[in-house]
C-alpha positions in Angstrom: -121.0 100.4 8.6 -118.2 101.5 6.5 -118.5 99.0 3.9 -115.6 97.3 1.6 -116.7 98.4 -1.4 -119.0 101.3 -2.5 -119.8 101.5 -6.3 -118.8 104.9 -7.3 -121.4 107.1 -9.9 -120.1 110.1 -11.6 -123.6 111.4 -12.3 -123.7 110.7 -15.7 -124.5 107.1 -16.0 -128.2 107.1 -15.9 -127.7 110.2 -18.4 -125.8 108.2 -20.8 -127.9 105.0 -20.4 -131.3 106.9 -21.0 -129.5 107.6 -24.1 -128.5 104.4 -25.6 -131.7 102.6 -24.7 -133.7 105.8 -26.5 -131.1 105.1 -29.4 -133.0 102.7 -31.6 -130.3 100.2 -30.8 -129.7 98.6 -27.1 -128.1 95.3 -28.2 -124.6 95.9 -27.8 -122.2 97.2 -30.7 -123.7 100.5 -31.0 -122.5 104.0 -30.5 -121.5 103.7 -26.7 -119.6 100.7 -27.5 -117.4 102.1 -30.2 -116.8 105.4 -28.1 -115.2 103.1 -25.0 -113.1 101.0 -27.8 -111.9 104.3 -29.3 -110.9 105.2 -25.9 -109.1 102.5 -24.8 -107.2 102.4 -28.4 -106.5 106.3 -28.7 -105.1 106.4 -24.8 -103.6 103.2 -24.5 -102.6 102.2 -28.3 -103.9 98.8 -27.8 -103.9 97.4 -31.1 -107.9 96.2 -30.8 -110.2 96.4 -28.0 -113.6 94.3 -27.6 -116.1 95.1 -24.9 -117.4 91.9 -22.9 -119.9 91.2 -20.6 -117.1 90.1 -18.2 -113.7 90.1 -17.5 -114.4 86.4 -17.2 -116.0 86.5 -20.8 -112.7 88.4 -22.6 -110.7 85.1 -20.7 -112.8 82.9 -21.9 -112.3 84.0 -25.8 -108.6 83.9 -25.3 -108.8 80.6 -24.5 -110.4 80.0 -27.5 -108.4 82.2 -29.7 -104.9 80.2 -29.3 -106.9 77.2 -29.8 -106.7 75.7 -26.4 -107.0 72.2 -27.2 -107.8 68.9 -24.4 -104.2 68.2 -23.0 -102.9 71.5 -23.3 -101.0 73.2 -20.8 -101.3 76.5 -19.5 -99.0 78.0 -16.8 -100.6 80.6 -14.0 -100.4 81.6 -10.6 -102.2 79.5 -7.8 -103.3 82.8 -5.7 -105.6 84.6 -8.9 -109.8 84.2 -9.5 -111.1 81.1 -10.4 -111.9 82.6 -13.3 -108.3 82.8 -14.6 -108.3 78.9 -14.5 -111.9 78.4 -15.5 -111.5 79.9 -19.2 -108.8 77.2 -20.0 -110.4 74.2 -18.2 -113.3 74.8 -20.2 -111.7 73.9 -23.3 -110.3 70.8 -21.9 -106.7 72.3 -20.7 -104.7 71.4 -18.1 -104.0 73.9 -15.2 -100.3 73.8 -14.4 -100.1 76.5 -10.8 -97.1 78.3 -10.3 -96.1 80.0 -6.9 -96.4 83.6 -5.9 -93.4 86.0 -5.0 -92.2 86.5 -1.7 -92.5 89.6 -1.1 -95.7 89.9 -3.8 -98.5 87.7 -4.8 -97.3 88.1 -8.7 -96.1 85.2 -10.2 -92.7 83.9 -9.4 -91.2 84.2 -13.1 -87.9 82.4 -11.7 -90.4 79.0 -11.4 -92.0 79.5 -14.6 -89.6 77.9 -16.5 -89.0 74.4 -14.9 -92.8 73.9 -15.3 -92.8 74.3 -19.4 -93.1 71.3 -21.2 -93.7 70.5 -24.6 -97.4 70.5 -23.8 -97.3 74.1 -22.4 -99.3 76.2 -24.7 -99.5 79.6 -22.4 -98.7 81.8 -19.9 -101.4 83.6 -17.8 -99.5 86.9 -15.9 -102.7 88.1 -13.3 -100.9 91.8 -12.6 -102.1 91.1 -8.9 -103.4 94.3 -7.0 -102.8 96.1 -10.5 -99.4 95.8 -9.8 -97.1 94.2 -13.4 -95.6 91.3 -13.0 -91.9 90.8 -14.8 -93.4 90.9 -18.0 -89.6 90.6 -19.4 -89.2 87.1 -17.8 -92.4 86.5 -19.0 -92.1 87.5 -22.8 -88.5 86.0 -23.1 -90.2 82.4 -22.2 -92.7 83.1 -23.7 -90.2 84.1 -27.4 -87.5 81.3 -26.0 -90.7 78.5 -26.3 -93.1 79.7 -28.6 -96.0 80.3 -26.1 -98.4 82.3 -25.7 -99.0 85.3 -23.2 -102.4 86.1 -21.5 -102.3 89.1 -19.4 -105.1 88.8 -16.9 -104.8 92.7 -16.2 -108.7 92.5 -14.8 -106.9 94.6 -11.6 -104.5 96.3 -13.7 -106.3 99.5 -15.3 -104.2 102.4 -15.7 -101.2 100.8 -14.4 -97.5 100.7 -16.3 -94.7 98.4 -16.7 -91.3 99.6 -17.6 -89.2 97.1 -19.3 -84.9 96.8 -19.0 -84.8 98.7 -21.9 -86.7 101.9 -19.9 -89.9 101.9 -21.8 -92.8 102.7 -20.2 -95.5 99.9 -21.4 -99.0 100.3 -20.3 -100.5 96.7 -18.8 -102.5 95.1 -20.9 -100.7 95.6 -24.6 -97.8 93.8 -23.7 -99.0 89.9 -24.1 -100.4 88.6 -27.1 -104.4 89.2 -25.7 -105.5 90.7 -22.5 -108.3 91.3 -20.2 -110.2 93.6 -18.5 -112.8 93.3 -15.4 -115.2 96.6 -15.2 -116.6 94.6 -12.3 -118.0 97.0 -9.4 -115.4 96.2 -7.0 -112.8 97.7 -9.5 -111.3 101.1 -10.2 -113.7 102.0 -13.1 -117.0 100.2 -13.6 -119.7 98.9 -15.4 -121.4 96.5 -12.8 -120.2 93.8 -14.9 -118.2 94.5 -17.6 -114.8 93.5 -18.9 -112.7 93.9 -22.0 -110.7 92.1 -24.3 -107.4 93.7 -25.6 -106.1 91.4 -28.7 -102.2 93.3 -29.2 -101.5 90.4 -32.2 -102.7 91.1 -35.4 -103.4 87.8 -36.6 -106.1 87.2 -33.9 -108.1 90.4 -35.0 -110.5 89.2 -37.6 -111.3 86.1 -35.7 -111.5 87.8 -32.2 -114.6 89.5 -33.8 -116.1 86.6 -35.3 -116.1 84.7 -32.0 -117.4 87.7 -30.0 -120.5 88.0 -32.2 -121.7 84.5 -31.5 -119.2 82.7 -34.5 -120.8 84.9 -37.3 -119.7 87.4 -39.4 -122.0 89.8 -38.1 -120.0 92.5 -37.8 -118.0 92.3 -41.1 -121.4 92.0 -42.7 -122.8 95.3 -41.7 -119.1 96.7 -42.1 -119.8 95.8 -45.9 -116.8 94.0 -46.2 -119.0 90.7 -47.0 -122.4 89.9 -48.9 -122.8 87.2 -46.7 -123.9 86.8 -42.6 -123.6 83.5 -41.3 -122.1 81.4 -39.1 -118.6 80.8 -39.4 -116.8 79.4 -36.5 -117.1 79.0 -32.5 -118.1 81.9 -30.2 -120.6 83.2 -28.0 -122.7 85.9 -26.7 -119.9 88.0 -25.3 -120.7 91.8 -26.4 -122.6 93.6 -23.9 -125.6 95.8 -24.4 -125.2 99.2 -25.3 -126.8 99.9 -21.2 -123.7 98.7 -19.8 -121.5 100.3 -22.3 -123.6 103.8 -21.8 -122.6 103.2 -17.9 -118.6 102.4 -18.6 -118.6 105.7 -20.9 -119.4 107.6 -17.8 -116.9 106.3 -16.0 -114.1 106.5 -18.4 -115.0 110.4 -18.8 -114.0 110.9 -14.9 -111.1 108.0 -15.0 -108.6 110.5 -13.6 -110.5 111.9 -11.5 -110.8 108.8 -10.1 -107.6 107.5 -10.1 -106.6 110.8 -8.1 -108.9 110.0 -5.4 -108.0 106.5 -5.0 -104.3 107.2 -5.2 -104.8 109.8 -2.0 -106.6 107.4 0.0 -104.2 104.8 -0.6 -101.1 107.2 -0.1 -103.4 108.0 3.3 -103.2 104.3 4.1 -99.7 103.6 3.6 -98.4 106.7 5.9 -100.6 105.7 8.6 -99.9 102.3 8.9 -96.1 102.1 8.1 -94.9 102.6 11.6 -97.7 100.5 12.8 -97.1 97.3 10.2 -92.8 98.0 11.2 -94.1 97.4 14.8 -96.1 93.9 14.3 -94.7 92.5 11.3 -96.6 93.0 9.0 -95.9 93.8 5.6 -97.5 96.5 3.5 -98.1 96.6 -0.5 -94.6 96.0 -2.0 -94.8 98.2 -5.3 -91.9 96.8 -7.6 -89.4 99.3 -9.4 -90.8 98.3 -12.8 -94.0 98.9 -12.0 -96.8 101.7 -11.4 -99.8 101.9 -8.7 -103.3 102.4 -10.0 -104.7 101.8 -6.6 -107.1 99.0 -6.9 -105.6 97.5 -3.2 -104.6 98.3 -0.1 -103.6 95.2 1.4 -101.8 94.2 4.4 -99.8 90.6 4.6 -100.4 89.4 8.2 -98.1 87.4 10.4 -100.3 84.8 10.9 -104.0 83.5 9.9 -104.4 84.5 13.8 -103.3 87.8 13.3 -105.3 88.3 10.6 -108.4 86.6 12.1 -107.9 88.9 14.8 -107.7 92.1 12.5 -110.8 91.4 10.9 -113.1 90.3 13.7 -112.3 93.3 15.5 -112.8 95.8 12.3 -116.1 94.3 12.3 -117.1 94.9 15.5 -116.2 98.3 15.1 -118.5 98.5 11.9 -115.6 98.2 9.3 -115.8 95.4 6.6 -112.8 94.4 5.5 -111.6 91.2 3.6 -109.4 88.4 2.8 -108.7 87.3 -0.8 -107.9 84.7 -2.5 -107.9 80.4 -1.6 -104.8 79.0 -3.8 -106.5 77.6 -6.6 -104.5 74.3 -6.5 -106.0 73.8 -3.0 -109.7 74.0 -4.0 -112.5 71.2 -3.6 -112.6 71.3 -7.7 -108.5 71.4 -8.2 -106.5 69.4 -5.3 -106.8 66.2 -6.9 -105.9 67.9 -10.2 -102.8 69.4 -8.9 -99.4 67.9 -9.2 -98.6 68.0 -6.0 -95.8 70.3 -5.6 -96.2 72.5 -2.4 -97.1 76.6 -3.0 -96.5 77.9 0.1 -96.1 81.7 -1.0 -99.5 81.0 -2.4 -100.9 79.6 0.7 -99.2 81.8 2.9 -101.0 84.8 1.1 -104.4 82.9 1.4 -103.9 82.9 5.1 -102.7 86.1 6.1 -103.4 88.9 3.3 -106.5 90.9 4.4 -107.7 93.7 2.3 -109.0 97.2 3.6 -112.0 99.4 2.3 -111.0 101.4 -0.4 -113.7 103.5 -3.0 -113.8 107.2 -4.6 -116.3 108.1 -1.6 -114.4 106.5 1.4 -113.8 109.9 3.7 -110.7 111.5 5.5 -112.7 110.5 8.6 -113.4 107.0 7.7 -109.9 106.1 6.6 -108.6 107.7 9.8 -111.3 105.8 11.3 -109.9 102.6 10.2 -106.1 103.0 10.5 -107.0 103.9 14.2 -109.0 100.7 14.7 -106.7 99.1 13.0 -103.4 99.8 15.3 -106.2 98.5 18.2 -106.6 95.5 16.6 -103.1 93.6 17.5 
């Protein structure tokens, strides 16, 4: 079986984990967990980064951090993780879906607008694929009604958005917060991990605050109070220094990885150009403001049929591949939430994207494998 994902190890994981739990100090916050923040600061120049259990978790504390309040509104896409959604619903907000692109399962930024109101309180941009979304449609609503910008960049690691005024902006420290997933189905991984990138100042202290549990933990030990208690809302979101040890490792070989998963991606798109041409289907569409990191290789189907057909025969041939995401609005929890307004890009790309194998150890043989299967599929 060539399976659709294969976590990748560098070699030094275990290494680096033996390490932190012989430490002294395995509880999160420790020496591996600064070296990762340092990382991500000193390549990136986000402004402050906090480590997370989940990708899910860092959401979850943006939520709280512009105060999502019961009525609120918060603008996304439809075709993202429930988990987008979920962090807002929690605190009682309303979830107002916006369809996808054409030719892209991004956002449509031209139908953002027409769904603010003056009980819209955020944007979520979900850089689909890793791919940006029009972060300069999305900034100048964002300036234009005082709103928020949550950039769920969970895909989007290593990947760049260059603005109308040619600079190069790395995804993730262009909204006011943003989030990470370290999942194991992800370019660089922790098993579960994620991130939170906070790029606005005024949220620093209190980002802190709520990811050690609502106390001033952190300060305390810092010096920079005689007191430690409990100060506001928050919860358990740091992870242990373990999965931190594990995301170090990974971060040391991060272009090595990217490398590899660029070529077999590259390897993808060659072989099946002709082949998508042929049978209409469409291939990732990689717009001109933005960079590919490589996460996905997707293909966009002509029909559910077609893609039915694609993956039941893959399978039979021992190849696991998969299809993505249900619209969000069409979900036992959501339909009768929604407002009713048809998403058919959304919808559209629940029925026919289908997504191919793609991890550090996938062979030359294996992906020729598949794109051969592939083209005897239709």
């Amino acid at each position: 079986m060539i399976p659709f994902n294969k976590p990748y190890l560098t070699g030094k994981e275990a290494h680096y984990m033996y390490q932190a739990v012989f430490s002294g100090k395995i509880s999160g916050n420790g020496i591996f967990t600064k070296k990762c923040h340092t990382f991500f600061e000193d390549r990136y120049g986000f402004n402050k980064c906090l480590l997370t259990t989940s990708c899910t978790d860092a959401l979850e504390m943006a939520a709280i951090l512009i105060d999502t309040q019961p009525g609120d509104e918060i603008i996304m896409p439809s075709y993202t993780f429930v988990s987008t959604a979920n962090a807002f619903v929690l605190r009682g907000a309303k979830i107002v879906f916006c369809d996808s692109m054409t030719d892209h399962p991004n956002i449509d930024t031209e139908k953002i607008e027409s769904l603010i109101t003056s009980k819209t309180k955020a944007i979520v941009s979900v850089h689909y694929a890793g791919f940006a979304c029009d972060m300069d449609r999305i900034m100048h609503l964002a300036d234009k009604y005082n709103l928020y910008v949550i950039e769920d960049a969970a895909q989007a690691i290593e990947n760049y958005y260059t603005g109308s005024d040619g600079i190069k902006r790395v995804l993730g420290s262009i909204g006011h917060l943003a989030a990470f997933s370290f999942h194991e189905t992800k370019n660089i991984i922790s098993g579960e991990g994620g991130m939170l990138v906070i790029n606005d100042n005024k949220f620093e202290e209190r980002a802190e605050i709520i990811w050690e549990k609502g106390t001033n933990r952190s300060a305390f030990f810092r010096g920079e109070t005689d007191k430690y208690g409990w100060v506001d809302v928050g919860s358990s979101f740091l992870p242990s220094e373990v999965i931190a040890a594990f995301l170090w490792a990974q971060l040391e070989n991060l272009e090595d990885i990217q490398k590899k998963r660029l070529e077999i991606w590259t390897k993808y798109n060659e072989g099946l150009k002709d082949f998508a041409r042929e049978n209409n289907i469409k291939l990732p569409s990689i717009p001109e403001y933005a960079t590919n990191n490589a996460h996905m290789f997707y293909l966009v189907c002509e029909s559910l049929e077609q893609r039915s057909s694609i993956i039941a025969h893959l399978k039979s041939k021992n190849i696991l591949s998969v299809f993505h995401y249900l619209s969000l609005h069409t979900s036992p929890f959501y339909k009768d939430k929604h407002d009713g307004r048809t998403l058919a890009q959304c919808d559209r790309y629940a029925d026919t994207l289908v997504r191919l194998p793609l991890y550090y150890d996938l062979t030359e043989e294996d992906i020729c494998l598949i794109i051969r299967e592939i083209k005897g599929s239709v």
